[in-house]
C-alpha positions as CSV (number, residue, x, y, z in Angstrom):
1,X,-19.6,-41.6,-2.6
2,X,-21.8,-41.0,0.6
3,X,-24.9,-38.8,0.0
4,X,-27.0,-36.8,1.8
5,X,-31.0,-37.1,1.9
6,X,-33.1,-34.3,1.1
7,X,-34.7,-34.9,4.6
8,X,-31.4,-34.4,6.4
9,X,-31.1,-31.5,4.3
10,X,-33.8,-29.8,5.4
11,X,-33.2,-29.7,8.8
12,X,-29.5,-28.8,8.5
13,X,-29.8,-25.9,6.4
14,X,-32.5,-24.1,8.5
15,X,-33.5,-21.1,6.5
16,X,-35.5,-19.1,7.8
17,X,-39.1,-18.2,5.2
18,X,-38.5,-14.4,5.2
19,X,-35.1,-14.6,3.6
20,X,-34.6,-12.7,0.7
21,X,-33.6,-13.6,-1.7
22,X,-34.5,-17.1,-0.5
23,X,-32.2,-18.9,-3.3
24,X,-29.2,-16.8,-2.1
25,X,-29.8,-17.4,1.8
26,X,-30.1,-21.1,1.2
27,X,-26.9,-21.2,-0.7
28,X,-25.1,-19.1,2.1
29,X,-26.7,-22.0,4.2
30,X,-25.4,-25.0,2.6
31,X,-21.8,-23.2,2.5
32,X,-21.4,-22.4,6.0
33,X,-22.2,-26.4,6.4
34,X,-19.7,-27.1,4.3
35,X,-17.1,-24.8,6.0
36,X,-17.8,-25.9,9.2
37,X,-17.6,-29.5,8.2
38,X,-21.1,-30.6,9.0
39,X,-21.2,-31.7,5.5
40,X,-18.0,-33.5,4.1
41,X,-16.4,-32.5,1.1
42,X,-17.1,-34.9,-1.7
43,X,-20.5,-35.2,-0.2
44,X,-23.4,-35.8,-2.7
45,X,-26.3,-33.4,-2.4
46,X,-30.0,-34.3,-2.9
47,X,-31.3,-34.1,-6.5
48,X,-33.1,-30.6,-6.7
49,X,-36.2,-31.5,-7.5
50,X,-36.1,-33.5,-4.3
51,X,-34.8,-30.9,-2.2
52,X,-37.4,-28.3,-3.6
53,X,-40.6,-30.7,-2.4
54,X,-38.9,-31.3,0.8
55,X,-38.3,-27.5,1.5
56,X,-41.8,-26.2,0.0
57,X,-40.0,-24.4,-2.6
58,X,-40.0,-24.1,-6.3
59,X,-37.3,-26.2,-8.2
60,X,-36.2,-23.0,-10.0
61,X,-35.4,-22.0,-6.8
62,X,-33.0,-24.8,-5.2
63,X,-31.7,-24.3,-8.9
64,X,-30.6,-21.0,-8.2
65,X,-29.0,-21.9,-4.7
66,X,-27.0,-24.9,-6.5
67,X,-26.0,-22.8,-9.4
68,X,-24.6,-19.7,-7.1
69,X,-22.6,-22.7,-5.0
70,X,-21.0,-24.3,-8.7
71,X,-20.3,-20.3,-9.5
72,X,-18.2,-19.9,-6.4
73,X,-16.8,-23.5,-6.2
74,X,-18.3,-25.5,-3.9
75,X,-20.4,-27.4,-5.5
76,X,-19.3,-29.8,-8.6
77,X,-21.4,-31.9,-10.7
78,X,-21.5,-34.1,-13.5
79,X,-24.5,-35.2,-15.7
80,X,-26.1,-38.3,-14.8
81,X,-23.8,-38.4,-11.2
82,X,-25.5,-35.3,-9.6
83,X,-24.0,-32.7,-7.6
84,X,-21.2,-33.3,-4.8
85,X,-19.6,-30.6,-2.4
86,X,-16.2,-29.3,-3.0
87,X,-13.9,-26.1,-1.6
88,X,-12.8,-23.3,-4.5
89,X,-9.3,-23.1,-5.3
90,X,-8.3,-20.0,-3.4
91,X,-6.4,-18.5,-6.5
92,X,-9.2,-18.8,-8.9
93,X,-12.6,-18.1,-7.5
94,X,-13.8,-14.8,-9.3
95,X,-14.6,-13.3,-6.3
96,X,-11.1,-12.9,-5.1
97,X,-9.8,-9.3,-4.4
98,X,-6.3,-9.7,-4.8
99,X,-7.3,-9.6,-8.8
100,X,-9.0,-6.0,-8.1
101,X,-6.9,-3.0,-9.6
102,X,-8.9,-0.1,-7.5
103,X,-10.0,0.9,-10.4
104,X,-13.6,-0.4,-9.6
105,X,-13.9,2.8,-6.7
106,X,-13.6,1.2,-3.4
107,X,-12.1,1.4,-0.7
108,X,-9.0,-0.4,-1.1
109,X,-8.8,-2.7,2.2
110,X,-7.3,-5.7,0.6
111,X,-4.2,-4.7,0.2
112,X,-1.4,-4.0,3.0
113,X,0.6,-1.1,0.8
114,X,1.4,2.1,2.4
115,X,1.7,5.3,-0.3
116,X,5.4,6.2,-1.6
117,X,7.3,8.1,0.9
118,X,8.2,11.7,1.1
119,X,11.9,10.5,0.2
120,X,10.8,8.9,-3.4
121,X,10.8,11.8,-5.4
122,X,14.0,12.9,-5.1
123,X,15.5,9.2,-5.2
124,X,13.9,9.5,-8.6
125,X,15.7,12.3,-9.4
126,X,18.9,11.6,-8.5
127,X,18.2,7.6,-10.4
128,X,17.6,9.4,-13.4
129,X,21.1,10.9,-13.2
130,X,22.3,8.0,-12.5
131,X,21.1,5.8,-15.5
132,X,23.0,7.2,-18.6
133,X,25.8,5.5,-17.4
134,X,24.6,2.1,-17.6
135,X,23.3,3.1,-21.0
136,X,26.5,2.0,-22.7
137,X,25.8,-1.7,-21.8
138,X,23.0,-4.3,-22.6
139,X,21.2,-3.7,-19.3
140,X,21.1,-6.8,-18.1
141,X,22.5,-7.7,-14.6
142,X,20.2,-11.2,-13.7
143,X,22.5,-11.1,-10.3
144,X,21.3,-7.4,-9.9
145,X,23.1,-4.2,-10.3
146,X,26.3,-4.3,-8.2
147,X,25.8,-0.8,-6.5
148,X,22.5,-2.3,-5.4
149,X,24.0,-5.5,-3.8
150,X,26.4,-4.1,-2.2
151,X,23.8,-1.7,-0.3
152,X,21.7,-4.4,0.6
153,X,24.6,-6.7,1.9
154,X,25.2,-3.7,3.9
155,X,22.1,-3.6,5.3
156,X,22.4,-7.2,7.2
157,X,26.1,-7.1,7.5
158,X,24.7,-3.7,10.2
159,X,21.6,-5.7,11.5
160,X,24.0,-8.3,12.6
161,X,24.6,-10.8,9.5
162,X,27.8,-10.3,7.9
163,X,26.7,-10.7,4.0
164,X,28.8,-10.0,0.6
165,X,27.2,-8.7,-2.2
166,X,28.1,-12.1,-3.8
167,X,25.3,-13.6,-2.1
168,X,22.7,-11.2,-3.2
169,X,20.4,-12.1,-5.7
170,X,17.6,-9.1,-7.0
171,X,14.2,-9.9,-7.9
172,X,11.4,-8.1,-9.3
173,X,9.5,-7.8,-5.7
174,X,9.4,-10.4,-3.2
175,X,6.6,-12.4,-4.9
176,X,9.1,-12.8,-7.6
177,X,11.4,-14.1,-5.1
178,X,9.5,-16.5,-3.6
179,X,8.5,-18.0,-7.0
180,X,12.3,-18.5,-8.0
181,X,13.2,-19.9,-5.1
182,X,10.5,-22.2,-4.6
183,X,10.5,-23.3,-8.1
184,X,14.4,-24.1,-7.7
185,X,14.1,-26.2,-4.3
186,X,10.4,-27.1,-4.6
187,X,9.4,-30.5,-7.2
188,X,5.8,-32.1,-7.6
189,X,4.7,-33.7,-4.2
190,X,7.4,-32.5,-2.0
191,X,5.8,-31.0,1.5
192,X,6.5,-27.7,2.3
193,X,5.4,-26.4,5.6
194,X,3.4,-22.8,5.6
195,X,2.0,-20.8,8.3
196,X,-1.5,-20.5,8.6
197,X,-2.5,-17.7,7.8
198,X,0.2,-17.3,5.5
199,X,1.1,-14.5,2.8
200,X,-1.5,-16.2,-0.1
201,X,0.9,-15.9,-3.3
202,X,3.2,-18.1,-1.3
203,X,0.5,-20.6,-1.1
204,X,-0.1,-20.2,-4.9
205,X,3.6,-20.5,-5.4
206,X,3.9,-23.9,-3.8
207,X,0.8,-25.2,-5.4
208,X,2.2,-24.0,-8.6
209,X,4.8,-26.5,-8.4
210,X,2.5,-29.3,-7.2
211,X,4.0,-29.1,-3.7
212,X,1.9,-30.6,-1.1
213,X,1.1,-27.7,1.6
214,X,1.7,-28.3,5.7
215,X,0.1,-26.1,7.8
216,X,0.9,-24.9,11.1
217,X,-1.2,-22.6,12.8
218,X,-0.3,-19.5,14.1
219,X,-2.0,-16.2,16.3
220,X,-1.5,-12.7,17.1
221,X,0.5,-14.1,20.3
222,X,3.2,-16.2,18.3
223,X,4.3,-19.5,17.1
224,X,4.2,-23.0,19.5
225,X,7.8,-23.9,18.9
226,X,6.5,-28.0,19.9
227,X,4.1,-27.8,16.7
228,X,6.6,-25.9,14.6
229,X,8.9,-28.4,14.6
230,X,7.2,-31.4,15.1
231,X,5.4,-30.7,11.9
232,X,8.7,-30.4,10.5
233,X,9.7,-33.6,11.7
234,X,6.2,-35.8,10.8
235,X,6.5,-34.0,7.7
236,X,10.2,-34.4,6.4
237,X,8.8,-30.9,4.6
238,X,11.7,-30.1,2.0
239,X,11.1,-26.4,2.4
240,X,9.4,-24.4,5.4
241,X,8.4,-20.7,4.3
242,X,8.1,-18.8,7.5
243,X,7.5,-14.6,8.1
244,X,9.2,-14.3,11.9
245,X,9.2,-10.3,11.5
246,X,5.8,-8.8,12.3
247,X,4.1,-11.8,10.6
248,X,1.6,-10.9,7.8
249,X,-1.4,-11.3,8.3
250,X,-1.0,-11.7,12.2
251,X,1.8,-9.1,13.1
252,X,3.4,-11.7,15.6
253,X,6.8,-11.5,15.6
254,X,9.0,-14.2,16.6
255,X,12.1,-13.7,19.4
256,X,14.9,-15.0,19.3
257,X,14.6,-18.3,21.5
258,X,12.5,-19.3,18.8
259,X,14.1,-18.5,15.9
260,X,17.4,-20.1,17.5
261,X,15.3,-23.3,18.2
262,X,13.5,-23.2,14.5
263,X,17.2,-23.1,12.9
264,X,18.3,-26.0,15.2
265,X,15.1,-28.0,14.1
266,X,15.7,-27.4,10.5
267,X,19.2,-28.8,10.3
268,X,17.9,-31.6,12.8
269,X,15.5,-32.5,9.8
270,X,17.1,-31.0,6.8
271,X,14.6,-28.7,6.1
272,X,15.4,-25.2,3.9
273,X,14.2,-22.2,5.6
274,X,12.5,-19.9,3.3
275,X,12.2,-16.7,5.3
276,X,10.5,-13.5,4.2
277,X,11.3,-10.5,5.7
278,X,9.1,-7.9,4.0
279,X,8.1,-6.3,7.3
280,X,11.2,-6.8,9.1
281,X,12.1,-2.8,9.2
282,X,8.8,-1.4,10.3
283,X,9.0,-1.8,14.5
284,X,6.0,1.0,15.1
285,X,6.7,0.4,18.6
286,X,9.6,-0.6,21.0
287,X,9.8,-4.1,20.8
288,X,12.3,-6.7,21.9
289,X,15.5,-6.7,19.5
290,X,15.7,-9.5,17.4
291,X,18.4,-11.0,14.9
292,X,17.2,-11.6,11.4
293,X,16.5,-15.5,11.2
294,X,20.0,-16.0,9.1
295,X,22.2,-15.0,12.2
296,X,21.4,-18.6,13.8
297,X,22.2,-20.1,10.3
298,X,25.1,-22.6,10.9
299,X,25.1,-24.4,8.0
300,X,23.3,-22.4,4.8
301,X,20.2,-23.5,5.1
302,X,18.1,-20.5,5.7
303,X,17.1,-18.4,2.7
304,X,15.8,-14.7,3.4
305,X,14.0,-12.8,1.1
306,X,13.0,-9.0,1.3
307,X,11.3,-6.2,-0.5
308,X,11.1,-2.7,-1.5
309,X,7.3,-2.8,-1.1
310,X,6.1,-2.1,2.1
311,X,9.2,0.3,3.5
312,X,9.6,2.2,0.3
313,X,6.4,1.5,-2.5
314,X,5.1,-1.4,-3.7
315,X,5.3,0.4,-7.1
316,X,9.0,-0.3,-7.3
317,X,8.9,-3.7,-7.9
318,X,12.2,-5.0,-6.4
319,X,13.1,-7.6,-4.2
320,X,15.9,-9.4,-3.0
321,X,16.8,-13.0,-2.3
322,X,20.0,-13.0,0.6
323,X,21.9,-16.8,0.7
324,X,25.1,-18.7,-0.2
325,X,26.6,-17.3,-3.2
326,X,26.5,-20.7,-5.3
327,X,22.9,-20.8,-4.6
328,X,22.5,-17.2,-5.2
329,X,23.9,-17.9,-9.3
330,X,22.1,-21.0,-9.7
331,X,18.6,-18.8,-8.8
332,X,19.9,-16.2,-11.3
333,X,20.4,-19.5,-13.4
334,X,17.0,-20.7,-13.0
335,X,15.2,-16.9,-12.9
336,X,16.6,-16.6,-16.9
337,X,13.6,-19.0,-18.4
338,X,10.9,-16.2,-17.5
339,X,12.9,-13.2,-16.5
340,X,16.0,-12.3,-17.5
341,X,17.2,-9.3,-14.9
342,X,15.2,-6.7,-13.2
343,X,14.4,-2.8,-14.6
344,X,18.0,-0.8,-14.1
345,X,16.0,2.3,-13.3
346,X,13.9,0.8,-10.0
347,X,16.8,-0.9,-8.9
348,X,18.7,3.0,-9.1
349,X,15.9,4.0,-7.2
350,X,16.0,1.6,-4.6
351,X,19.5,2.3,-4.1
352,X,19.4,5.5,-3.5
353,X,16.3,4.8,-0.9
354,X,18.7,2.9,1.1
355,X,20.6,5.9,1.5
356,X,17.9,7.3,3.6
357,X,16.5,4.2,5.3
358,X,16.3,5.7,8.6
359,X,14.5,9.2,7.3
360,X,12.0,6.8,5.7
361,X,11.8,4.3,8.9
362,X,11.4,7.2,10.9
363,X,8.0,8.6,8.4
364,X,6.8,5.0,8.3
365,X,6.3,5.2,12.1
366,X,4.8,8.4,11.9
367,X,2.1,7.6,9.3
368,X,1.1,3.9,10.0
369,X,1.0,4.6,14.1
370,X,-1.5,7.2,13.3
371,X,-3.8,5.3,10.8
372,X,-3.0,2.1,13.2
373,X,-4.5,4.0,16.0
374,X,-7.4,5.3,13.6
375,X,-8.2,1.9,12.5
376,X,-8.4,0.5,16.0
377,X,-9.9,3.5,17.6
378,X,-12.8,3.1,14.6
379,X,-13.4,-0.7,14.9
380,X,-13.8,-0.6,18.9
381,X,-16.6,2.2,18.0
382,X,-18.4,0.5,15.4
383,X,-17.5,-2.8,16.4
384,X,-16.9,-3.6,19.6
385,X,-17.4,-7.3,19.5
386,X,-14.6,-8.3,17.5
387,X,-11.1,-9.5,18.6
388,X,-7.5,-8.3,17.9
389,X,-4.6,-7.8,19.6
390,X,-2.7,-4.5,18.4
391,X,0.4,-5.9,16.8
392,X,4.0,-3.8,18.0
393,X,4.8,-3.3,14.1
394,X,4.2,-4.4,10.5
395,X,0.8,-3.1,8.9
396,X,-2.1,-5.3,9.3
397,X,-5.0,-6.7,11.9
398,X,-5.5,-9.8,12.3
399,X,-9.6,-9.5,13.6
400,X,-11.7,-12.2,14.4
401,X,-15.5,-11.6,14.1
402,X,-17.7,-12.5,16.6
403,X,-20.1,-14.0,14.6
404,X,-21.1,-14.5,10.3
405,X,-18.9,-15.0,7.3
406,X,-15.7,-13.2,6.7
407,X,-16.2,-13.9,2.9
408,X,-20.1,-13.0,3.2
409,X,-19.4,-10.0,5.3
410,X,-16.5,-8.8,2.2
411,X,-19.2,-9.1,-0.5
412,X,-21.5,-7.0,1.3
413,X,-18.8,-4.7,1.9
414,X,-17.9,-4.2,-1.6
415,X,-21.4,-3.1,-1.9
416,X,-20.8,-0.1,0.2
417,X,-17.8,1.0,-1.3
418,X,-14.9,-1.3,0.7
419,X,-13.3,-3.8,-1.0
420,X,-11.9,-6.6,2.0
421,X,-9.8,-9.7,2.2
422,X,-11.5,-12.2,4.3
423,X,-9.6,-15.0,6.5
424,X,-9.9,-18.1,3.6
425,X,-7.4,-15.8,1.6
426,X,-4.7,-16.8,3.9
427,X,-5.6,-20.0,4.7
428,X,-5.1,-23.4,3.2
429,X,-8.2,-25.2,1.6
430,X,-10.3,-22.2,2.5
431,X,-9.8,-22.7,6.6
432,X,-10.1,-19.4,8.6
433,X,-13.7,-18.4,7.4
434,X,-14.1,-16.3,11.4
435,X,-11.2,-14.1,10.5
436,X,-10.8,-10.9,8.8
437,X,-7.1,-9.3,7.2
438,X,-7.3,-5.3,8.2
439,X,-4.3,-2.7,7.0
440,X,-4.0,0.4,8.3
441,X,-1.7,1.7,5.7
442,X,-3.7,4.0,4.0
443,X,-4.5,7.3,6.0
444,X,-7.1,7.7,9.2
445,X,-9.7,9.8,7.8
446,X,-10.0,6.6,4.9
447,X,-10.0,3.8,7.5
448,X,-12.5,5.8,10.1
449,X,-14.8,5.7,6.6
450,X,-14.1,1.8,5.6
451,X,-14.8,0.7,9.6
452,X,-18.2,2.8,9.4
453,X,-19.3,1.2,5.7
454,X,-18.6,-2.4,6.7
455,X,-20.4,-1.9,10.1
456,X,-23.2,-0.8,7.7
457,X,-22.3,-3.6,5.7
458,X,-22.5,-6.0,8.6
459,X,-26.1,-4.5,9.8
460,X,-28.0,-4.3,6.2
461,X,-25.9,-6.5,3.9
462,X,-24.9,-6.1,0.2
463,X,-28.5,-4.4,-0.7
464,X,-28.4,-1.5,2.4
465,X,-31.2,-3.0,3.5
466,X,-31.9,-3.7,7.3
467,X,-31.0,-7.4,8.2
468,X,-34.0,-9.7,9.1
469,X,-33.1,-10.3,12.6
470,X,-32.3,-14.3,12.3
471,X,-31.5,-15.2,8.8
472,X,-28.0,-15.3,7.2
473,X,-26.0,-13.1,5.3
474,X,-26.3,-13.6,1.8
475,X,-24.0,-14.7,-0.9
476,X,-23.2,-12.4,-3.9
């Protein structure tokens, strides 16, 4: 294993004396090396007491530092073979927000999920009515209930996809979805090509099954159709999970060229198209039309998966899985050795919300242009210096900072009262470190609030106090 000398150390980590705590700001230090690849992974560290004489500090102190890095996973040792860098598993560090319930106070900025709609209450109702008379049966439908099948097949068959309620499987949210499917097509070691940034519980998804992860970059301004598909092809990835409709986190969304030349691709390298459409109905603005990915399907291959979440409420946890019918049964097949059918009364619910997909289309553009417009209006006030491009729908900014840590900058946050999702979230192997995930789905007045806390944030760090002018930001 290759090692670095408490020497070369020294000068690569670069902390200034004033930083306070030192400990903390030495341990930001040795991260951002590590992120920026100026020192390797698997890279073994000098033995504390040596770095401590080298630095003029006391061991107790280098300690610290090397303790804090084990803590948030990039540092592993083992006694008698010293201490070697490493990345955290994305899913498992305890610092991540997606485990946060919002019961902790802040401001809720890690999650993309608008508030139910005006329309929800009286869906409710009238599902309620509904229920008694399923009552008389076991309450079971794995496929879904058929009223809710249908209405779904006849919301592609009228965006262009003709689509029988035979090929219609509901899920319990689109999370739910992706783990099905992946855990029917996916096996241990098979490649599976991902966007990055990507949605991150499709990341956990494919590691869940062992899959080894291909990423293809993406920006606010698209896909490059020539490294799409010649990952596919260097690859052979088994399965590519792709978002084409106001892509989440970037809110790129893909025109029809592309997704015409992406289907041709994946039946030139047999590759299964996983395609999630959870944004697909919020357009804020007038965009170009586009065909959902599975009108260029020629030959079954593309799987789409949607959601109640993000049109309706993510509290009505139902999803939907759209393919061939044979494949839809054996995923209703598969789905029975963790979950045997989703709750009759959300899937009423959802039904009856289809009913008024237009009314609720129409409030969604209401509501998330204004907080949109809030958001963007607050971060070119408070901070100018960073970079986005205003995406034409879906509900999140993709920013990227002009300078620091996203993940240093979202524990100081959360000690003003915001609680953020930095870049690594959506990232593979903790990539993306400059960029920041932004939603504007909860109400102006909120985000004009969260922008001004995490400028504070940026200025004074975790503590609220002022910034020494040169050192780094430090790590919770």
């Amino acid at each position: 294993m290759r090692h670095v000398g408490a020497a070369q150390m020294a000068r690569l980590v670069d902390v200034p004396p004033q930083a306070r705590p030192y400990y903390r700001a030495l341990a930001d230090a040795v991260r951002a090396l590590i992120m920026d690849g100026r020192i390797p992974v698997r890279m073994r560290l000098p033995a504390e007491r040596h770095l401590a004489q080298t630095l003029g500090v006391s061991r107790t102190t280098v300690t610290a530092a090397y303790d804090l890095l084990r803590e948030r996973g990039y540092l592993e040792s083992r006694q008698g073979s010293g201490s070697w860098t490493a990345l955290p598993d994305p899913a498992s560090t305890v610092d991540n927000p997606w485990l946060s319930t919002g019961a902790d106070g802040l401001i809720q900025l890690h999650a993309a999920a608008p508030p139910a709609p005006s329309a929800l209450r009286e869906a409710m109702a009238e599902a309620v009515e509904d229920l008694p008379r399923y009552a008389m049966g076991n309450g079971y439908y794995p496929m879904g209930l058929p009223v809710l099948r249908e209405r779904i097949a006849a919301r592609y068959t009228a965006r262009g996809v003709a689509t029988r309620p035979e090929q219609i499987l509901v899920t319990t949210g689109s999370q739910h979805a992706i783990q099905i499917v992946t855990g029917l097509l996916l096996g241990a070691g098979d490649p599976v090509l991902v966007e990055s940034p990507t949605y991150p519980h499709a990341i956990d998804a494919a590691r869940l099954r062992g899959a080894r992860l291909v990423p293809v970059g993406i920006s606010h301004e698209g896909w490059q159709l020539d490294l799409l598909t010649c990952a596919m092809r260097q690859s052979a990835a088994r399965v590519a999970y792709l978002m084409p409709d106001f892509h989440n986190p970037t809110g790129a969304l893909m025109d029809d060229a592309t997704r015409a030349a992406v289907a041709g691709a994946a039946r030139r390298h047999d590759t299964t198209l996983v395609i999630d459409e959870t944004w697909s109905e919020l357009a804020l603005d007038e965009v170009p039309r586009t065909a959902p990915m599975a009108a260029f399907d020629t030959d079954s291959r593309i799987v789409s998966i949607g959601s109640a979440s993000k049109l309706w409420w993510g509290g009505l946890r139902i999803g939907w899985v759209r393919t061939t019918a044979a494949l839809a049964r054996r995923l209703a097949l598969h789905r029975a050795s963790v979950d045997i059918a989703s709750p009759v009364l959300e899937q009423l619910v959802v039904t009856r919300l289809f009913d008024r997909i237009e009314e609720t289309r129409a409030e969604r553009r209401r509501t998330l242009r204004a907080s949109r417009e809030a958001l963007v209006a607050a971060l070119r006030e408070h901070l100018p210096g960073w970079d986005f491009t205003v995406p034409g729908g879906g509900g999140t900014l993709w920013v990227r900072l002009d300078e620091g840590s996203a993940v240093s900058l979202a524990e100081a946050a959360a000690g003003h009262g915001v609680r953020l999702a930095p870049g690594p979230w959506f990232g593979v192997e903790g990539t993306l470190e400059g960029y920041l995930r932004l939603p504007y789905t909860l109400a102006p007045p909120v985000l004009r609030e969260a922008v001004a806390r995490i400028a504070t944030a940026r200025e004074r760090g975790p503590s609220g106090a002022a910034r020494p002018p040169d050192s780094l930001a430090a790590m919770v």
